[in-house]
N, C-alpha and C positions, 0 to 999 in steps of 0.2 A: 452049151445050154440049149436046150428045146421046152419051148411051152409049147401049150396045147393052145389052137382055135380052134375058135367056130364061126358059123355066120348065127350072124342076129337077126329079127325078124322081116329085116329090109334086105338078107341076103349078102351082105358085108361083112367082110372076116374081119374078125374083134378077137381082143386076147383080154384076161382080167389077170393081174398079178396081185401078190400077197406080198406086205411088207414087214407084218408086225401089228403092232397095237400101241395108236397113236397115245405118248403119256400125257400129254394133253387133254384129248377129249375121253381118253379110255374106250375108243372105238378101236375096230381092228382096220386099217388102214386097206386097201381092194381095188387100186386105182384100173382103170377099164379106158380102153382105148379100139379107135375103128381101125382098120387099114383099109378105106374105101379105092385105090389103086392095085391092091393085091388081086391078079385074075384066078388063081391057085392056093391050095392050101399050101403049096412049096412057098409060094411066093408070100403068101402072107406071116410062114414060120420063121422066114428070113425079115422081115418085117417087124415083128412082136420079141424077135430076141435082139435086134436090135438097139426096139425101146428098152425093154431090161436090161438090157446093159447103162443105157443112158441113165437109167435110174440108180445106178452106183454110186456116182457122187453126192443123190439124194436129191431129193425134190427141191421146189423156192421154199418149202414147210422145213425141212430138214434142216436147210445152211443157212433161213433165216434164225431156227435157233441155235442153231452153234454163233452166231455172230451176237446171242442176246445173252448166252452163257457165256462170251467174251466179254463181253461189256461188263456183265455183273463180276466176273471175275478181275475186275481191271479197277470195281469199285465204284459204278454208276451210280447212281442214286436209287434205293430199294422203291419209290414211287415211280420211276421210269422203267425201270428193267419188270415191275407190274403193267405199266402201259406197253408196253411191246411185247409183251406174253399176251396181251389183251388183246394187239391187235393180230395177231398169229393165230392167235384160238378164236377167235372172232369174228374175224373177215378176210384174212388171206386161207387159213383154212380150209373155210364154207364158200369161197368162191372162184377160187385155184391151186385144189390138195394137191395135184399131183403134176402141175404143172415142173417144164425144167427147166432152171436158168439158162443154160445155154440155149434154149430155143425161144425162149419169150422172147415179144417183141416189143419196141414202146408204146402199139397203136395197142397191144393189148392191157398194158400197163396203163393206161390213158381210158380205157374203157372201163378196167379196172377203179379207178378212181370216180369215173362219170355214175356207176352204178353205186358205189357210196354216196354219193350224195344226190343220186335220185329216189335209191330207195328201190324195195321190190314188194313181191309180195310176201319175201320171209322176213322183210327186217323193214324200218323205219332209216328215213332220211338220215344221213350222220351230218352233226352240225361241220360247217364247212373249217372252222379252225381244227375239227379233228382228224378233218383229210389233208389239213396242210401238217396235221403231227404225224399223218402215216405216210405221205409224200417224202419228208425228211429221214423216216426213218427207214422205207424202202431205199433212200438215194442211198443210206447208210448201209444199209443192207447188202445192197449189189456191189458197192464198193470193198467190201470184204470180199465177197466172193472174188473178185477182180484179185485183189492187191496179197490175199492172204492164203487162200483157199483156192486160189487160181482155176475156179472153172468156169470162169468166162472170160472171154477177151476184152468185152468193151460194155461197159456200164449200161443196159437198155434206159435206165432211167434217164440218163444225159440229154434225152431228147424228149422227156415228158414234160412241158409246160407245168411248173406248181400251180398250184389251185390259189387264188388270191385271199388273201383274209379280208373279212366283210370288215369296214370299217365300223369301228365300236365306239361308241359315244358312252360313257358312265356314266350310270343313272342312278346322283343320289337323292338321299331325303331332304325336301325343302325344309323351310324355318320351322314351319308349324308342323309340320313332321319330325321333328326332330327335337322341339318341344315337348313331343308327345312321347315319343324314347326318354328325353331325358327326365322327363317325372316315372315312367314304368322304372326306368333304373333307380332313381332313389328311393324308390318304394321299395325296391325288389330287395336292395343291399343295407334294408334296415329291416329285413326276415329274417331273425335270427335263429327259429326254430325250423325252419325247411334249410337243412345244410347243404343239400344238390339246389337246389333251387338259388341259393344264394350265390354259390360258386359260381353257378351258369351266370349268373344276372352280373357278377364282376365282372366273368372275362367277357360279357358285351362289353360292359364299361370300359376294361384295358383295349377292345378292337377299336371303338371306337374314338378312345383319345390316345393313341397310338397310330391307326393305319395300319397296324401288323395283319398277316392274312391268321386264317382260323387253326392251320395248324402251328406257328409263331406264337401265338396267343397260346398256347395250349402246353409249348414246350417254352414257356419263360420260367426258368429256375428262381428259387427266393437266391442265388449266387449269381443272377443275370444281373439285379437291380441294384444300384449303387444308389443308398439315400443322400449319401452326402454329393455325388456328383449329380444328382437329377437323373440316371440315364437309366435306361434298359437297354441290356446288349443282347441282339440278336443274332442267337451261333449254332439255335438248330431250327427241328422243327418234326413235328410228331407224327409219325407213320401209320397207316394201319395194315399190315399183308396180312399175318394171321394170329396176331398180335397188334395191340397198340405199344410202340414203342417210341423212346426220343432219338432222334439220327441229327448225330453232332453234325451236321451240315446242310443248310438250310435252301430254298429251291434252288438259286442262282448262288456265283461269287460274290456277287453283287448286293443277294440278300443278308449277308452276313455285315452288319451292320452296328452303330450305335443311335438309341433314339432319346433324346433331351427328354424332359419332363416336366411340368412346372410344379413346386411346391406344392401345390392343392394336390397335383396327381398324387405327389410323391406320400405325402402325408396319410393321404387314403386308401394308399398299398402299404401301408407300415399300420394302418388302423384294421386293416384286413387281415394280415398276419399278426395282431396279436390277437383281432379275434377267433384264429385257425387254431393259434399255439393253448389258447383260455378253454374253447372247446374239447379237443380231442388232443390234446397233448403235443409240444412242444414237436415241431418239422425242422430238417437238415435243411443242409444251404443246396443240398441238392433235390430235394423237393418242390414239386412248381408251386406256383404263385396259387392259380388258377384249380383250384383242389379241392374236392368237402372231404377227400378221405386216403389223403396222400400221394395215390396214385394220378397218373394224368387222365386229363380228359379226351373221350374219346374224339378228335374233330368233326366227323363225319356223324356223329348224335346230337352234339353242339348246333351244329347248322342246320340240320333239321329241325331240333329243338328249337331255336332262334326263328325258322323259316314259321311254326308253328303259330310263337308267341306272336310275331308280326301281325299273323295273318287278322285273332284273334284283336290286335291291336288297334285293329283296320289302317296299318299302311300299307301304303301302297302294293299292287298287285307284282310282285317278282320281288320283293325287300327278300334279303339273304344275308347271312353275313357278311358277305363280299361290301354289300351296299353299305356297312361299315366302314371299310375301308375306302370304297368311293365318296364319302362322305367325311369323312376327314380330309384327306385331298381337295375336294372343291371349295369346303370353305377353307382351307390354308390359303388355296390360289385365289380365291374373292375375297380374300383380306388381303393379299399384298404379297405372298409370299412368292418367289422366284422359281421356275420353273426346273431348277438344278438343284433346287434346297428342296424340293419337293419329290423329285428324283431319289437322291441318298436316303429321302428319310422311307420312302415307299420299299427300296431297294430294288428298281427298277433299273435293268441293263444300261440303257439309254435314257436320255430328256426324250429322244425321240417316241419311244414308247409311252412315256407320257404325256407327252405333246399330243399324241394321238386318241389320248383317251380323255385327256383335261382342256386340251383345246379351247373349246367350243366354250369355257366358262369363261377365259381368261379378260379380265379387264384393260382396256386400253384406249383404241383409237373413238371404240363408241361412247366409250365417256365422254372422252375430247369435243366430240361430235355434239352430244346434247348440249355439254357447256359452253359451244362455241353458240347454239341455236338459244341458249338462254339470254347470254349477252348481248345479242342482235335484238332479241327480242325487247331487251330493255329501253335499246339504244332509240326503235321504231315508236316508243308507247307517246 
């Protein structure tokens, strides 16, 4: 092999090789490299053919996607195997295309990470829980190369510090906030002539007295919900790549799920579908709940949608549909409910993740506390 150098304008022998044309961005890939130790064009040709050869096994760009086309071939979830094309086209990319596994190092992989979450001038701050999902998915990355692909010896990641998650407190709607949703929903699901409008304004109402997330809500089949048992079973959950589709497997193992219901729900999802079947003719057991036209609903238009109506609502500044679901959880737990029964029914991995988000509402020692300062108070009058 012999490439060509030259020196560049600081008088540094530099080599530019060609690899193709990235399917990803549809750029032609050109990576360019210095030899600032070459005193010679000999020496810098032995230098540059070098590098091209290291580039045979392919860049961190190259064997990060072979390890994400393993993954999807292994049967990942189509939302994650999109999240890691994302972060490949997005930020390992545009900030180390041609970089090679075997030569990285963890202090670069550490800076790597520090420039995500400061930001530059071509990109905005990445919120810090999505440098702890590229953190993970790097550890996952180089670990392939390691174990599978064998072109590196020892994992640079091993020694990168993960980025900590910002503790998150959920912020949902109080009493009178919540008041004020639930009169817009019985307005909304007694509009029987706007048939999208009506849809939307149900599957608030199922988020809401549910806790299912937006795409749960969106893929509950009329074969999910059992009238005679009260429940809704949760066993997918709705995608968008480039299609909306339903993916019989829902985010975690853990989301897969059954959710109780109480007659009043239950009654008003069986008033809903036959106001669906009176309208536009009669739906399969495979058809969702949440429909004006058989097909599902998009999630990602939903929560926009929903983001809209809030706004227009005047709650609270950041209400989303998530706030849905944080708001069914906090008032289950400031009524009594137990932090393990609130777990299963959110389908949350852990209590601990809950704990973490629900915490801060939970009832207990401060109760104790004022009742103990009532009684005193009595005792002194």
């Amino acid at each position: 092999m012999n490439v060509r150098v030259d020196r560049n304008k600081d008088g540094i022998w530099c080599a530019r090789a060609y690899l193709g044309t990235d399917h990803l961005t549809g750029l032609q890939r050109r990576p360019y490299k210095t030899f600032p130790e070459a005193r010679t064009e000999a020496e810098a040709k032995a230098a540059a053919n070098a590098w091209i050869e290291s580039l045979a096994d392919g860049t961190i760009v190259d064997q990060l996607e072979s390890y994400v086309d393993t993954k999807e071939a292994n049967g990942a979830a189509k939302n994650t195997i999109r999240q890691y094309r994302g972060f490949i086209k997005n930020h390992v990319a545009r900030l180390m295309p041609y970089e090679i596994p075997a030569q990285i190092t963890p202090a670069e992989l550490t800076s790597f990470e520090g420039r995500l979450l400061r930001g530059d001038s071509s990109h905005k701050p990445l919120a810090r829980s999505t440098v702890v999902a590229m953190h993970w998915f790097l550890q996952g990355g180089f670990r392939f190369m390691r174990t599978t692909l064998k072109t590196i010896k020892n994992n640079p990641m091993s020694d990168v510090a993960h980025p900590k998650r910002d503790r998150i407190e959920a912020i949902a709607l109080d009493e009178a906030d919540f008041a004020k949703l639930n009169r817009w929903i019985e307005q909304g699901l007694q509009d029987k002539e706007h048939l999208q409008f009506r849809a939307q304004v149900f599957a608030v109402w199922l988020g809401i007295n549910t806790g299912m997330r937006v795409g749960e809500v969106c893929a509950v089949r009329r074969r999910d919900f059992s009238c005679a048992r009260k429940m809704i079973s949760v066993s997918g959950t709705v995608i968008e790549i480039r299609e909306v589709e339903r993916q019989d497997k829902p985010k975690t193992v853990s989301s897969r799920r059954n959710i109780s219901v109480t007659k009043d729900v239950a009654d008003r999802i069986i008033d809903f579908e036959r106001w669906q079947d009176a309208t536009f003719g009669p739906l399969t057991p495979n058809n969702p709940i949440a429909t004006w036209d058989s097909n599902y609903l998009r999630p990602s238009q939903l929560s926009s949608w929903f983001t809209q109506q809030a706004r227009q609502l005047g709650l609270p500044k950041g209400t989303s549909f998530h706030t849905l679901r944080h708001t069914h959880a906090t008032f289950l737990i400031l009524s009594g409910a137990d932090i393990k029964t609130v777990q299963e029914r959110l389908g949350h991995e852990s209590s601990t993740t809950t704990l973490d988000l629900y915490g801060h509402v939970l009832p207990g020692r401060d109760q104790a506390a004022a009742e103990a300062f009532e009684m005193l108070a009595k005792e002194v009058r």
